[in-house]
PyMOL Python script that loads the backbone (N, CA, C, O; Angstrom):
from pymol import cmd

cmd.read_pdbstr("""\
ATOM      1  N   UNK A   1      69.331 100.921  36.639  1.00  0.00           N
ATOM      2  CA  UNK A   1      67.982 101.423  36.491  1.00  0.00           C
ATOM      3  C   UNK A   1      67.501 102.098  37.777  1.00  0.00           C
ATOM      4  O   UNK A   1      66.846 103.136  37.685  1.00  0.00           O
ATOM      5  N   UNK A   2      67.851 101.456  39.227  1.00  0.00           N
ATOM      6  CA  UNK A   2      67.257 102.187  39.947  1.00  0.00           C
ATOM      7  C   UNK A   2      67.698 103.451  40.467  1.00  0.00           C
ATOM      8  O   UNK A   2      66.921 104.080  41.185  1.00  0.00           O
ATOM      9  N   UNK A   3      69.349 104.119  40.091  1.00  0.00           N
ATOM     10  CA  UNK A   3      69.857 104.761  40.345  1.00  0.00           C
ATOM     11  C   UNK A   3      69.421 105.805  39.275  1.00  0.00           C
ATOM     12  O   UNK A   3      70.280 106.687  39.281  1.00  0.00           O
ATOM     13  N   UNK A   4      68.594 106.042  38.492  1.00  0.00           N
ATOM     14  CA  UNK A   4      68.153 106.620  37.035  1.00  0.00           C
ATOM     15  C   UNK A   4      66.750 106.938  37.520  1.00  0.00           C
ATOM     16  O   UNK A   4      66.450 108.113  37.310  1.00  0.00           O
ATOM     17  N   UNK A   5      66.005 106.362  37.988  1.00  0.00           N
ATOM     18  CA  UNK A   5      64.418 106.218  38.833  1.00  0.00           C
ATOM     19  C   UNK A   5      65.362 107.471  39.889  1.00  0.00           C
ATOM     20  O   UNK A   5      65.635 108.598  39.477  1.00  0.00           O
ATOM     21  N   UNK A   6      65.628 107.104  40.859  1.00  0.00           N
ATOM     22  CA  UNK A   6      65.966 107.911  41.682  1.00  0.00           C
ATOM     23  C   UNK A   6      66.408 108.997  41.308  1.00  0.00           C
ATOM     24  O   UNK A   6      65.620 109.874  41.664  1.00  0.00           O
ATOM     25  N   UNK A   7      67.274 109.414  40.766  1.00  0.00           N
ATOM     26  CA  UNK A   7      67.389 110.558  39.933  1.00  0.00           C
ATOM     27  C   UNK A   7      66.496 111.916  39.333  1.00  0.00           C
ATOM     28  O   UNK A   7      66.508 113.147  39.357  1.00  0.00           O
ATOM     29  N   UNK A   8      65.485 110.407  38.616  1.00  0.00           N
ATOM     30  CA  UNK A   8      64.224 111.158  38.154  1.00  0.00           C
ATOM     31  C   UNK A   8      63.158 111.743  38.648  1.00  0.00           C
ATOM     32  O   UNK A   8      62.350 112.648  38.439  1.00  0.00           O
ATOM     33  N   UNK A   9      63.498 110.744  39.520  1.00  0.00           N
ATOM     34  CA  UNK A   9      62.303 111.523  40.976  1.00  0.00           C
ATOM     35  C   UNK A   9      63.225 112.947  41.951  1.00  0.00           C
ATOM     36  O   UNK A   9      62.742 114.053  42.195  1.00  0.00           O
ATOM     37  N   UNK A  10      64.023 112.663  42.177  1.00  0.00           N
ATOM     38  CA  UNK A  10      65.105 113.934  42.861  1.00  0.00           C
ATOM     39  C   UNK A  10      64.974 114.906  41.647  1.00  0.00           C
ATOM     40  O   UNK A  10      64.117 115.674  42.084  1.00  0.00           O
ATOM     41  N   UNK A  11      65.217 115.261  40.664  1.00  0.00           N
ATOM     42  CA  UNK A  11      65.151 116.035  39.532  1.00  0.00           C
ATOM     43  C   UNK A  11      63.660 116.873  39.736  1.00  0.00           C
ATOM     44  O   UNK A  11      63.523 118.074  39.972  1.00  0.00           O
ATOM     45  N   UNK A  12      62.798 116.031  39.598  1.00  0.00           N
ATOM     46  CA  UNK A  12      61.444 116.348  39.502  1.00  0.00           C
ATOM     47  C   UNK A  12      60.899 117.079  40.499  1.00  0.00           C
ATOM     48  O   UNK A  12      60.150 118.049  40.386  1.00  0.00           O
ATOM     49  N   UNK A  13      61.482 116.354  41.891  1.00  0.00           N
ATOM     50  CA  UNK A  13      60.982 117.473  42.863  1.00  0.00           C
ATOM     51  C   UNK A  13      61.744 118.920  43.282  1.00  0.00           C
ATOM     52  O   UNK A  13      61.385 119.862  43.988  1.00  0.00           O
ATOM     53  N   UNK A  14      63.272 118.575  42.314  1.00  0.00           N
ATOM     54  CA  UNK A  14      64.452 119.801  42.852  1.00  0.00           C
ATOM     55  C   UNK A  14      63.819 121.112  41.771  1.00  0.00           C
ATOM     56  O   UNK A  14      64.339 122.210  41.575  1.00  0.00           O
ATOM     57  N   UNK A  15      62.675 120.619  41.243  1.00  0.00           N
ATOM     58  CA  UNK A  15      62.318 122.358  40.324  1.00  0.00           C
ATOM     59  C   UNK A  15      61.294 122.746  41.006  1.00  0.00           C
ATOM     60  O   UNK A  15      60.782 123.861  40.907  1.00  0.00           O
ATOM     61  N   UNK A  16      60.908 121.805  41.780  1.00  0.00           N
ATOM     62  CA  UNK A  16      59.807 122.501  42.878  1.00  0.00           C
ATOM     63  C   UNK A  16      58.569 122.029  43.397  1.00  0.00           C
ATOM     64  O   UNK A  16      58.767 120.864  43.744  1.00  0.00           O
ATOM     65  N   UNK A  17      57.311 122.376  43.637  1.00  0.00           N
ATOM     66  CA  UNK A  17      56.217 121.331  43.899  1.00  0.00           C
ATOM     67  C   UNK A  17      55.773 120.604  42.833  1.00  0.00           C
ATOM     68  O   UNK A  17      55.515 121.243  41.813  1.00  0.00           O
ATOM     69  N   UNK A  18      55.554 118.885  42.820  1.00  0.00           N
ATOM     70  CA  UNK A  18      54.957 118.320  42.214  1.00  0.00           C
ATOM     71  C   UNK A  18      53.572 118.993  41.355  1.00  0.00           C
ATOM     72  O   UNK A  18      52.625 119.575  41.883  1.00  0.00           O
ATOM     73  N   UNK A  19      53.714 118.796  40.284  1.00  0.00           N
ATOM     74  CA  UNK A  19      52.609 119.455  39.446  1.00  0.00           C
ATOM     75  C   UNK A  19      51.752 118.056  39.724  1.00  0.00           C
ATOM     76  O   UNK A  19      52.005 117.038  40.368  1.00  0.00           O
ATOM     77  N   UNK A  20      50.589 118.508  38.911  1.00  0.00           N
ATOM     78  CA  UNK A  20      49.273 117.654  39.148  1.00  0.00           C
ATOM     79  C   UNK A  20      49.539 116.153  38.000  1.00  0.00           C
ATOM     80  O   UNK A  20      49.134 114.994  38.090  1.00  0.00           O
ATOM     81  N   UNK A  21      50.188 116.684  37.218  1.00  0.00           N
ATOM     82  CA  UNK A  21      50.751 115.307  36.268  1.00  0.00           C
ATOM     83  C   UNK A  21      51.547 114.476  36.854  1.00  0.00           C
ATOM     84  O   UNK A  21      51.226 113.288  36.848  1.00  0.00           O
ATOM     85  N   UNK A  22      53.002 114.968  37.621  1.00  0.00           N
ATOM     86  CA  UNK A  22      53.947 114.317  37.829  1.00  0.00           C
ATOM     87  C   UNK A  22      53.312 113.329  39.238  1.00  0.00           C
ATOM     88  O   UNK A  22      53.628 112.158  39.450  1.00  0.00           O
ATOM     89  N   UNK A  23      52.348 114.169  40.091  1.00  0.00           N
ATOM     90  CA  UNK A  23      51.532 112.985  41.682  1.00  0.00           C
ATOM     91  C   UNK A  23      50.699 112.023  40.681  1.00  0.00           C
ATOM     92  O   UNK A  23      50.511 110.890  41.123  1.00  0.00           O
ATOM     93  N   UNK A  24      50.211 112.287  39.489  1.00  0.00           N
ATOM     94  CA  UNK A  24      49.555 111.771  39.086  1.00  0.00           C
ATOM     95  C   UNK A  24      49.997 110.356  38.199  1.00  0.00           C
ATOM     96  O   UNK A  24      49.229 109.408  38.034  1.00  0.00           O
ATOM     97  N   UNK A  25      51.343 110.422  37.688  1.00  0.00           N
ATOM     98  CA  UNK A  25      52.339 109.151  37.023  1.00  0.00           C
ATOM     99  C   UNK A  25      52.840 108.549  38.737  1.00  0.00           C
ATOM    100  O   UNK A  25      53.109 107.373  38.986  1.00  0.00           O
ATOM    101  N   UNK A  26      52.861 109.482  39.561  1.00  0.00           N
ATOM    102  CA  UNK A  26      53.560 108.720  40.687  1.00  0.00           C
ATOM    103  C   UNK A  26      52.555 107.457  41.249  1.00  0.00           C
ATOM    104  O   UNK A  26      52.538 106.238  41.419  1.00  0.00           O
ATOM    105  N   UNK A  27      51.921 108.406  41.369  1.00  0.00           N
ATOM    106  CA  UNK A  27      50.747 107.301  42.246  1.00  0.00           C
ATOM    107  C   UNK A  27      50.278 105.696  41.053  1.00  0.00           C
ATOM    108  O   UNK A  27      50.234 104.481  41.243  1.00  0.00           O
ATOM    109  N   UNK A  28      50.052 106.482  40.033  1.00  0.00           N
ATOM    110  CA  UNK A  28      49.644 105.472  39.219  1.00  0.00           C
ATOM    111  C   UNK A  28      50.852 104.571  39.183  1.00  0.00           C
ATOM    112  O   UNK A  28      50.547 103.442  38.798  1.00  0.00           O
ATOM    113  N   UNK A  29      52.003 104.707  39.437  1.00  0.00           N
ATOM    114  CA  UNK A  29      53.183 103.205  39.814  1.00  0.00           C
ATOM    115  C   UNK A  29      53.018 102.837  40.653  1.00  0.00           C
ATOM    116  O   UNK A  29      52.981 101.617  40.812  1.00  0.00           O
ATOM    117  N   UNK A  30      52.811 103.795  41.739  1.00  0.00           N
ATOM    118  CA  UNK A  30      52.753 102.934  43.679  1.00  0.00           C
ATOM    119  C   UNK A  30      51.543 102.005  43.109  1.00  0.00           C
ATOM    120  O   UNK A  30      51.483 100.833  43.482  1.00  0.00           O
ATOM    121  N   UNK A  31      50.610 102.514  42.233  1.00  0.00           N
ATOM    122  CA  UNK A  31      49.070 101.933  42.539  1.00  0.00           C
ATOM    123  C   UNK A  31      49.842 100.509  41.734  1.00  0.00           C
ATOM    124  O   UNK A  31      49.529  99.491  42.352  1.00  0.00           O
ATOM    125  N   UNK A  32      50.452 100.309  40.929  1.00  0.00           N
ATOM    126  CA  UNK A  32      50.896  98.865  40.018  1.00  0.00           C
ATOM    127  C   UNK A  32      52.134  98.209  40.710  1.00  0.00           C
ATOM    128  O   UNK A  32      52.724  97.210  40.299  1.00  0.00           O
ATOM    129  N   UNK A  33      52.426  98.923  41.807  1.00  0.00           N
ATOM    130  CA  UNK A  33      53.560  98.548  42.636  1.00  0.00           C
ATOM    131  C   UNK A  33      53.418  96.768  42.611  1.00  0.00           C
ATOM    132  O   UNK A  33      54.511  96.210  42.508  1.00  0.00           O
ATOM    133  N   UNK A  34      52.271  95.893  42.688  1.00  0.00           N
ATOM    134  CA  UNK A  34      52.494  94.346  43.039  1.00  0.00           C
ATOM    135  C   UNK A  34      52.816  93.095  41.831  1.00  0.00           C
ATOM    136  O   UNK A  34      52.899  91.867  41.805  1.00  0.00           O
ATOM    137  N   UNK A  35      52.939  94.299  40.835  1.00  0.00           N
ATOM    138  CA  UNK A  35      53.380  93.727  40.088  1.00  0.00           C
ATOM    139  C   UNK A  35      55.200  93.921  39.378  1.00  0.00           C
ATOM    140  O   UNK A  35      55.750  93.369  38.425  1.00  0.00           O
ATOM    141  N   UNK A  36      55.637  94.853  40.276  1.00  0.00           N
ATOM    142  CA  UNK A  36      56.990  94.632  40.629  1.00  0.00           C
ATOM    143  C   UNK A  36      57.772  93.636  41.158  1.00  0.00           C
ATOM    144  O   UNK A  36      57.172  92.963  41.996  1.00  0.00           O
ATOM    145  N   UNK A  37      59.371  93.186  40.868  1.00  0.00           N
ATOM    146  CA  UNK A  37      60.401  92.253  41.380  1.00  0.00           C
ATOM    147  C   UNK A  37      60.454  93.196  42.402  1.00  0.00           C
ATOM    148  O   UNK A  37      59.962  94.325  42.395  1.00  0.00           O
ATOM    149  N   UNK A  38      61.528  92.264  43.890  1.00  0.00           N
ATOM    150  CA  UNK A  38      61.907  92.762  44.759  1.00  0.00           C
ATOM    151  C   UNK A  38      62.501  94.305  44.721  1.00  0.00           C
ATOM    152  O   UNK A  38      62.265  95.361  45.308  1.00  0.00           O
ATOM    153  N   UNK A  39      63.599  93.735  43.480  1.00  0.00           N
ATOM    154  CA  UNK A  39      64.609  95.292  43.169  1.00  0.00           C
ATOM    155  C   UNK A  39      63.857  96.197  42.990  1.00  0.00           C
ATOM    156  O   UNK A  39      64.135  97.315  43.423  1.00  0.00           O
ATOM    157  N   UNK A  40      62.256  95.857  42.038  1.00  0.00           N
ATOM    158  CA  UNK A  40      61.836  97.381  42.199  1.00  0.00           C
ATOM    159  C   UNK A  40      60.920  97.950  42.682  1.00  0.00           C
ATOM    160  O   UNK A  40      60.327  98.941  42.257  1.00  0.00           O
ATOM    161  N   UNK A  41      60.681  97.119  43.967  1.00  0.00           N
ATOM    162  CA  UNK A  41      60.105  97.552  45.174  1.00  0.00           C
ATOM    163  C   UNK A  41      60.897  98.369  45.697  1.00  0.00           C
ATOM    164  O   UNK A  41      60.370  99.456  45.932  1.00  0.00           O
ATOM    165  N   UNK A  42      61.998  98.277  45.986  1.00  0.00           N
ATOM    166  CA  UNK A  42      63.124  98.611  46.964  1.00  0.00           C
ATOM    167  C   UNK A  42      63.984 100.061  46.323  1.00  0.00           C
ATOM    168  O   UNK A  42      64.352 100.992  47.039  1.00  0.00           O
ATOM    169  N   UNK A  43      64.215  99.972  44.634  1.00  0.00           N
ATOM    170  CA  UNK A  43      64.058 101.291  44.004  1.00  0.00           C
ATOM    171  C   UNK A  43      63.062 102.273  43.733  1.00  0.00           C
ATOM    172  O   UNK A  43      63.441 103.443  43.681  1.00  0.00           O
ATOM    173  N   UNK A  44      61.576 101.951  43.508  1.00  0.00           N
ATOM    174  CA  UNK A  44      60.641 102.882  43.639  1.00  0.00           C
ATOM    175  C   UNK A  44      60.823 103.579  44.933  1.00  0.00           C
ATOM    176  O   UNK A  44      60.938 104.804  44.966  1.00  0.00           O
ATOM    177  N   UNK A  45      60.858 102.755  46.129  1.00  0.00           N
ATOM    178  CA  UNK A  45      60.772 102.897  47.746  1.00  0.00           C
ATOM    179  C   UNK A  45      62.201 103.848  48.244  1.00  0.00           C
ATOM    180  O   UNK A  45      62.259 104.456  49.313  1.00  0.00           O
ATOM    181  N   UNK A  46      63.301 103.810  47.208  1.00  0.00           N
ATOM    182  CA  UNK A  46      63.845 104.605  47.787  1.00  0.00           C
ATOM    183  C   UNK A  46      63.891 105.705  46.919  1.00  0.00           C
ATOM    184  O   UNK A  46      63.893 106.724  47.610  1.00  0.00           O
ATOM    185  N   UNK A  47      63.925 105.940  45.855  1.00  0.00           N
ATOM    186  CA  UNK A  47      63.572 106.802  45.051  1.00  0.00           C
ATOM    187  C   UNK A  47      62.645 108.208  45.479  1.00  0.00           C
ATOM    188  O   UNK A  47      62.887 109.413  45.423  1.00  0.00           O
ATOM    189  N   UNK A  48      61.571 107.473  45.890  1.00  0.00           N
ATOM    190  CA  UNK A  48      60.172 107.977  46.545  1.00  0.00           C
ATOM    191  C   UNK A  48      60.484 108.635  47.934  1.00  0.00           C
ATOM    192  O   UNK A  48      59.806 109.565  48.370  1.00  0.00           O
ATOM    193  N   UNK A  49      61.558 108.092  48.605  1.00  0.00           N
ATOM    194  CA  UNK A  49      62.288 108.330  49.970  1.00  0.00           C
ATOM    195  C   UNK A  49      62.986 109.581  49.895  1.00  0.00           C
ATOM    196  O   UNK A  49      62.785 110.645  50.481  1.00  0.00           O
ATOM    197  N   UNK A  50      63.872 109.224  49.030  1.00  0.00           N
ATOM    198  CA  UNK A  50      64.708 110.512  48.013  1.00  0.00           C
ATOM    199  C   UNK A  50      63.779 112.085  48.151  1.00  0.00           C
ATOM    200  O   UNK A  50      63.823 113.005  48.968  1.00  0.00           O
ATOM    201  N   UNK A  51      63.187 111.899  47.255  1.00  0.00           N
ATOM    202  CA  UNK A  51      62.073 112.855  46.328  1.00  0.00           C
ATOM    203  C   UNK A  51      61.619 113.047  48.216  1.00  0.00           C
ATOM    204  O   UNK A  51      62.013 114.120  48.672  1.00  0.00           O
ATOM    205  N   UNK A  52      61.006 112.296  49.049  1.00  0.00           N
ATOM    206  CA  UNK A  52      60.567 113.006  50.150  1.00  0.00           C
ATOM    207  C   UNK A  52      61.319 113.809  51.147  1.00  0.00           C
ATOM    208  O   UNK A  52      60.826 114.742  51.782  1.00  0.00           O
ATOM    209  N   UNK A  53      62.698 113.337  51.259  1.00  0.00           N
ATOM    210  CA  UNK A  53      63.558 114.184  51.864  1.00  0.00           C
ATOM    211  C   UNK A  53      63.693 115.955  51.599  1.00  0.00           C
ATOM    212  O   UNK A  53      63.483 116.898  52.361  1.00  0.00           O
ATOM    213  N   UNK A  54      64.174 115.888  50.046  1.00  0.00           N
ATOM    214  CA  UNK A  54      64.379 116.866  49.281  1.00  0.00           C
ATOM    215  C   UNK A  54      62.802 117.879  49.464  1.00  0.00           C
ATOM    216  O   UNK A  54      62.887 119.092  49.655  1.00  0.00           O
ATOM    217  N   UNK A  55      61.525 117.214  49.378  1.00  0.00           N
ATOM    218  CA  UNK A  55      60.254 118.195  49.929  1.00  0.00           C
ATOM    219  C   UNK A  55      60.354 118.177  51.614  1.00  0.00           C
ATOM    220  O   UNK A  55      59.700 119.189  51.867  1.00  0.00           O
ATOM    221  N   UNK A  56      60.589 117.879  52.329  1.00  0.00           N
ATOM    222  CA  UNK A  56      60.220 117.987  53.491  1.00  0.00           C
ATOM    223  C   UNK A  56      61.304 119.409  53.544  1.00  0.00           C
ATOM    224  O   UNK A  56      60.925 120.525  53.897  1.00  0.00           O
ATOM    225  N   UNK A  57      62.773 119.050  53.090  1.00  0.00           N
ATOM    226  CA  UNK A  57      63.463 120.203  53.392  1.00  0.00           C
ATOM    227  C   UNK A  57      63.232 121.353  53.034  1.00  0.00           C
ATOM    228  O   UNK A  57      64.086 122.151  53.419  1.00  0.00           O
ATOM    229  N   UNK A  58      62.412 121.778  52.442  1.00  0.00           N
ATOM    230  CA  UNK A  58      61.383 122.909  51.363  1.00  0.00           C
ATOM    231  C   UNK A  58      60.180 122.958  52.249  1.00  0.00           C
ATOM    232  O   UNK A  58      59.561 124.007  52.073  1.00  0.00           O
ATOM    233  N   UNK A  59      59.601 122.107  53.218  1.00  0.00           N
ATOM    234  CA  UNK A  59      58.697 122.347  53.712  1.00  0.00           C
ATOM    235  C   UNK A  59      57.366 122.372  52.369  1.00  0.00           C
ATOM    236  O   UNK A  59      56.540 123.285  52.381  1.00  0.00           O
ATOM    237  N   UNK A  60      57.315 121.211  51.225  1.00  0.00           N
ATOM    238  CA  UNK A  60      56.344 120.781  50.666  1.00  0.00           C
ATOM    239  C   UNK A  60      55.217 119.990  51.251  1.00  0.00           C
ATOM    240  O   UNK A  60      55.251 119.208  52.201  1.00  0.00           O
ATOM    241  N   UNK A  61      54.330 120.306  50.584  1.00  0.00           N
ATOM    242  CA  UNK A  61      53.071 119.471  51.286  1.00  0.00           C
ATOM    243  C   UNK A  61      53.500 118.216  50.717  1.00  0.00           C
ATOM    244  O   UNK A  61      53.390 117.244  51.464  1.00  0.00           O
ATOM    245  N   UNK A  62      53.981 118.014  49.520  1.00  0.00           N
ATOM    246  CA  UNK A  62      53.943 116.690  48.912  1.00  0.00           C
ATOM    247  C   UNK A  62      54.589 115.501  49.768  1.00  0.00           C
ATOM    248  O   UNK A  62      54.229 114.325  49.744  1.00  0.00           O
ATOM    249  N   UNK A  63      55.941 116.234  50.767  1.00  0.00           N
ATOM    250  CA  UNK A  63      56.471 115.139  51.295  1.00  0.00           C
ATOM    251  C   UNK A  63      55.691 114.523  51.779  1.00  0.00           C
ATOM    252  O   UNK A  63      55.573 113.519  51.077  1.00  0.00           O
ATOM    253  N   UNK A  64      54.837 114.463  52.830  1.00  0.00           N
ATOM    254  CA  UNK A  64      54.347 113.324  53.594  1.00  0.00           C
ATOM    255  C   UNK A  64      53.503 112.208  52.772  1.00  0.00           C
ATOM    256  O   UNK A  64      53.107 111.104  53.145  1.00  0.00           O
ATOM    257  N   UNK A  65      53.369 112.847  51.571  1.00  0.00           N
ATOM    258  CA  UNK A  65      52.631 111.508  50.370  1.00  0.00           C
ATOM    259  C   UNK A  65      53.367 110.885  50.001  1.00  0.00           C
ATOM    260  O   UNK A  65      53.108 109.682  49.987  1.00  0.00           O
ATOM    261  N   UNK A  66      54.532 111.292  49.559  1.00  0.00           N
ATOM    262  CA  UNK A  66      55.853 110.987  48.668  1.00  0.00           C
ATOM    263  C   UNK A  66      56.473 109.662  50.375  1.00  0.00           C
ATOM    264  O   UNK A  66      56.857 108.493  50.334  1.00  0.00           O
ATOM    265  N   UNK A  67      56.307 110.506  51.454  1.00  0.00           N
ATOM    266  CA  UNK A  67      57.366 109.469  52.401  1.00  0.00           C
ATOM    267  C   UNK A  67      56.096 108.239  52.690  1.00  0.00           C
ATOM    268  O   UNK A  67      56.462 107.066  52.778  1.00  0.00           O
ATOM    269  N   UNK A  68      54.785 108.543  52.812  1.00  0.00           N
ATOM    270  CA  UNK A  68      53.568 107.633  52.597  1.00  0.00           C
ATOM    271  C   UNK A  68      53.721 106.610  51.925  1.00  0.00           C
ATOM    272  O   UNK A  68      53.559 105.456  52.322  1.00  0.00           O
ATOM    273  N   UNK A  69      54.223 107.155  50.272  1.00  0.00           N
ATOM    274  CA  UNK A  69      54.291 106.226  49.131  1.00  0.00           C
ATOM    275  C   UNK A  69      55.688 105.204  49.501  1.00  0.00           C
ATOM    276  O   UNK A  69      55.601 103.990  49.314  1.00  0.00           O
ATOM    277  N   UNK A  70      56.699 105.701  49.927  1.00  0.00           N
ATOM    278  CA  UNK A  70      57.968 105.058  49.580  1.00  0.00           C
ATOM    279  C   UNK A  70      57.480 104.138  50.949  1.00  0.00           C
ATOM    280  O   UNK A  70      57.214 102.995  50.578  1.00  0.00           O
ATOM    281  N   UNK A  71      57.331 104.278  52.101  1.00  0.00           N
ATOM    282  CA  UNK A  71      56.996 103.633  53.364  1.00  0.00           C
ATOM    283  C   UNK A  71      56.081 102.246  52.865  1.00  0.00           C
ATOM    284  O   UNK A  71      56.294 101.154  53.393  1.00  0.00           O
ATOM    285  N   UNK A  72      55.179 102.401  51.933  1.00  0.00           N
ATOM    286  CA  UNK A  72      54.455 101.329  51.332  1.00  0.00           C
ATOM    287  C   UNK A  72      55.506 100.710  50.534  1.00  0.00           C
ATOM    288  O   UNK A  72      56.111 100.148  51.447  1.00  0.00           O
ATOM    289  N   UNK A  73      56.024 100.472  49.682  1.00  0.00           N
ATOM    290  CA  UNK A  73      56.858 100.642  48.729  1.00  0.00           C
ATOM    291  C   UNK A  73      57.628  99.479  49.416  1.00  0.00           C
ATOM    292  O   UNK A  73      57.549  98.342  48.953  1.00  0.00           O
ATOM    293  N   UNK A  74      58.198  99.692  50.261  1.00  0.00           N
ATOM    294  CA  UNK A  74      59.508  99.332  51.111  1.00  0.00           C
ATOM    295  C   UNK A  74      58.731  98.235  52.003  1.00  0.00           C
ATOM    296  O   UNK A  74      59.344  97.176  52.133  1.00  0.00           O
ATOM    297  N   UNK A  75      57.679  98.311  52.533  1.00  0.00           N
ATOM    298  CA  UNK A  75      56.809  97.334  53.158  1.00  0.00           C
ATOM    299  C   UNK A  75      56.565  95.844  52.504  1.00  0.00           C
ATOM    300  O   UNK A  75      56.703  94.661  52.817  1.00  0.00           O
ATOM    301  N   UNK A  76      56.080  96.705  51.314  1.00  0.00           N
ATOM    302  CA  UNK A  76      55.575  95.787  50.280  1.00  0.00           C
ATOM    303  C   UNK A  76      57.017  94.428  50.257  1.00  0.00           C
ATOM    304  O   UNK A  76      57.017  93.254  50.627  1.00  0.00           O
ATOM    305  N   UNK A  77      57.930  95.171  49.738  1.00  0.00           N
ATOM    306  CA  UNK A  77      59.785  94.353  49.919  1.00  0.00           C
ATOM    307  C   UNK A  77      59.736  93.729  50.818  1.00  0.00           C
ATOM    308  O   UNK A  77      59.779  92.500  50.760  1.00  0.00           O
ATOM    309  N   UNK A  78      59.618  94.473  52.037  1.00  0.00           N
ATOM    310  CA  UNK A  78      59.690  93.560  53.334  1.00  0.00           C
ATOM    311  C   UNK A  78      58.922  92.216  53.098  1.00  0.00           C
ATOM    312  O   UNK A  78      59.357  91.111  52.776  1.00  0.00           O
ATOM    313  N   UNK A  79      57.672  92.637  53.351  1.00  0.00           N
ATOM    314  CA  UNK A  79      56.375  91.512  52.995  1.00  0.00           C
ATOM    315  C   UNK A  79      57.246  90.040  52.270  1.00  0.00           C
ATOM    316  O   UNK A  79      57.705  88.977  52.687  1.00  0.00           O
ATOM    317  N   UNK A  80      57.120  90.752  50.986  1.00  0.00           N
ATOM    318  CA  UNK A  80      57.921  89.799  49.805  1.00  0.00           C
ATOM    319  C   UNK A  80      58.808  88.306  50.528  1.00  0.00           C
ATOM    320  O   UNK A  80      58.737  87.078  50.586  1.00  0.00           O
ATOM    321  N   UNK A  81      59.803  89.717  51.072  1.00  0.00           N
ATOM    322  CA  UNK A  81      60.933  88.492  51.996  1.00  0.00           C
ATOM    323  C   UNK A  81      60.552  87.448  52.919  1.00  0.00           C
ATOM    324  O   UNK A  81      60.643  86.223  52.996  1.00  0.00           O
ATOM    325  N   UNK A  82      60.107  88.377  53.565  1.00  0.00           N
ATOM    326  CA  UNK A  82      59.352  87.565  54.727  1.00  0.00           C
ATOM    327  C   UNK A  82      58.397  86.476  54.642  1.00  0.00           C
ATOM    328  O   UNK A  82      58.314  85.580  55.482  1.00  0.00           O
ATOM    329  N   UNK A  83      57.358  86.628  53.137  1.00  0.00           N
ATOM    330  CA  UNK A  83      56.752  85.378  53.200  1.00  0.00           C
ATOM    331  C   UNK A  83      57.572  84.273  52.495  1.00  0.00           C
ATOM    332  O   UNK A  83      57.202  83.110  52.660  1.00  0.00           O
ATOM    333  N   UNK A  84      58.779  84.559  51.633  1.00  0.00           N
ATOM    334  CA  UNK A  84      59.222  84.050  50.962  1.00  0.00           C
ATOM    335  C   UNK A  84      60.318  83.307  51.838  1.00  0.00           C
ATOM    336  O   UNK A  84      60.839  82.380  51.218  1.00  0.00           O
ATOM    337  N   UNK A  85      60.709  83.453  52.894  1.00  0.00           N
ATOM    338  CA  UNK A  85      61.410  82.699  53.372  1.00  0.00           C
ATOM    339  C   UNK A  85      61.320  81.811  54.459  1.00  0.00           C
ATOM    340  O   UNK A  85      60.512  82.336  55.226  1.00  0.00           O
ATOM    341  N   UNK A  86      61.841  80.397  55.103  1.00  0.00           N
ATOM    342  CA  UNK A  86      61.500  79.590  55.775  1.00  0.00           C
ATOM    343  C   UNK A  86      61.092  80.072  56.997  1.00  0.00           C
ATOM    344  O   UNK A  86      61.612  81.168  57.205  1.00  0.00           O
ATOM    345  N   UNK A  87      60.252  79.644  58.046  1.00  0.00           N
ATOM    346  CA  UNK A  87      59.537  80.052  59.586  1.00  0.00           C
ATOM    347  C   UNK A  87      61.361  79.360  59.727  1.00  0.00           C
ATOM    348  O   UNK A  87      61.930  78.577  58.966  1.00  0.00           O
ATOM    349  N   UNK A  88      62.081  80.293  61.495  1.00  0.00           N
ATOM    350  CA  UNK A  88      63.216  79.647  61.822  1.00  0.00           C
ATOM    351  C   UNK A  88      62.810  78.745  62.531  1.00  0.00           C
ATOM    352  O   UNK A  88      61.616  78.606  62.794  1.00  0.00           O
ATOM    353  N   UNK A  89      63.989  77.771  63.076  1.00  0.00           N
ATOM    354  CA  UNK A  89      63.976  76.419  63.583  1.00  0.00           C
ATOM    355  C   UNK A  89      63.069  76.575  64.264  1.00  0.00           C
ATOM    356  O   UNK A  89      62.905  77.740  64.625  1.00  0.00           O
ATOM    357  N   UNK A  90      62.048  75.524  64.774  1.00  0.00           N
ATOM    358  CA  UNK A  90      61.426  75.569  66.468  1.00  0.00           C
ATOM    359  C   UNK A  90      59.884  76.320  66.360  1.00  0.00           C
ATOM    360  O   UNK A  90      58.936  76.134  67.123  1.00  0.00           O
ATOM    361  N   UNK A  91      59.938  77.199  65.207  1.00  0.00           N
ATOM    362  CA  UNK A  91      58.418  78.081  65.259  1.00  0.00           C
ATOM    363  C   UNK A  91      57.840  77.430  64.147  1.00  0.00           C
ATOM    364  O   UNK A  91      58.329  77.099  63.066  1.00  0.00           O
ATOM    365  N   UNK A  92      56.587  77.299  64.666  1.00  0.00           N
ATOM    366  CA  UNK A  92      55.539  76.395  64.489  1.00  0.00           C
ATOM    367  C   UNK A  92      53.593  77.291  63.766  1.00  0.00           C
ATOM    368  O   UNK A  92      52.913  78.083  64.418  1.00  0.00           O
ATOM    369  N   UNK A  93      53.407  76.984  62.953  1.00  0.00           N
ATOM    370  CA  UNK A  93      52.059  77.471  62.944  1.00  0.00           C
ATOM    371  C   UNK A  93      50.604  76.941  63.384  1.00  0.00           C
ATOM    372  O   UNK A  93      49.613  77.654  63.225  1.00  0.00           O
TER     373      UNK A  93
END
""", "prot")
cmd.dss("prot")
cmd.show_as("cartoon", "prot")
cmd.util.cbc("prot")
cmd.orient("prot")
């Protein structure tokens, strides 16, 4: 699945600038992003990474939203882990 997401997003931006529909399904996932599993934090986030590469190299305005979005995306994952796993030996709250 996330290799299909990614895809779809690379596809979408390889015909050219994001139309006003396609920022508009994007955002509306980043915006439901916390109700994602890890995996698809980490596939939206690179997906979104993807899709920003491919505009920056075009010199799109969209990249810096698109690398905005995936940068959250990927945070969010981080977050996840991090609270989810034990403080190491010795550190204390």
């Amino acid at each position: 699945m996330a290799l299909m997401l990614e895809q779809r997003l690379v596809e979408a931006v390889s015909d050219g600038p994001l139309g006003t529909e396609d920022s508009a399904d994007i955002a509306e996932a980043v915006a439901g992003a916390g109700d994602l599993d890890l995996a698809g934090l980490l596939a939206w986030g690179r997906g979104l990474h993807a899709a920003a590469a491919i505009c920056f190299a075009r010199g799109d305005k969209d990249a810096e939203l698109l690398h905005d979005m995936a940068q959250r995306l990927i945070g969010m994952a981080f977050d996840r882990v991090a609270l989810n796993s034990p403080p190491p030996d010795g550190v204390r709250h």
